[in-house]
N, C-alpha and C positions, 0 to 999 in steps of 0.2 A: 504494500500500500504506500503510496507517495501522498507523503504529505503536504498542504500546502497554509499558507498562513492567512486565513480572512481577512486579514488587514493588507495585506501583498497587494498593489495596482491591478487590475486585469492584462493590461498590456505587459507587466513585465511577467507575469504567470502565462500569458498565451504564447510570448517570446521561447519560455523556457519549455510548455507542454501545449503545440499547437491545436490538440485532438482539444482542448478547453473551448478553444473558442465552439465547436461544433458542438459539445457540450449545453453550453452558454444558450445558445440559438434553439437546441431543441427544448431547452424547460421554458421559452418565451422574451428571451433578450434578443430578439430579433433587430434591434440596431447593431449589433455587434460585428454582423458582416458586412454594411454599409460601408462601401469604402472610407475612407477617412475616419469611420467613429473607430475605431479601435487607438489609432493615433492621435485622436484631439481626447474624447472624451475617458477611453480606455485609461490613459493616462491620467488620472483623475479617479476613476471610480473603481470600486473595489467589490467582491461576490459581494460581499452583505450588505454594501449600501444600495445595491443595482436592485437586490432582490425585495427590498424597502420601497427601491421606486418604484419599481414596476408590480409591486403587491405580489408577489410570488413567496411562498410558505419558504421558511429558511430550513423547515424541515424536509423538505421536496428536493428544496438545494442538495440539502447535507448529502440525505440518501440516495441520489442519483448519481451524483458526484461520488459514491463508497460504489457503485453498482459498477464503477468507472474505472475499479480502482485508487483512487484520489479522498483521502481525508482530510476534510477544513478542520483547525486548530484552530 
């Protein structure tokens, strides 16, 4: 299981595990693949703040993200 840190950018977590961004898109952060939002807003926003925005269960997060492989700290 690869861990990763809630508090970590998006952009520097999709840098380092591309398959996130795919991830990302399919529980409903569909800006994510817009070109540029990864590079303006990525940079800025982080899994748990996004999932705040966008009203998405952080328990949904969690566990799809474990389903993934990947555990949020």
């Amino acid at each position: 299981m690869v861990a990763i840190n809630r508090n970590d950018k998006l952009y520097d977590i999709i840098v380092l595990y591309p398959e996130v961004k795919d991830i990302m898109a399919r529980l409903g952060f569909k800006d994510i693949v817009k070109p540029g939002m990864l590079q303006s807003m990525g940079k800025i926003m982080t899994i748990e703040k996004g999932s705040r925005a966008k009203n998405i269960s952080w328990d949904l997060v969690v566990n799809t993200f474990k389903e993934h492989g990947f555990e949020l700290i």
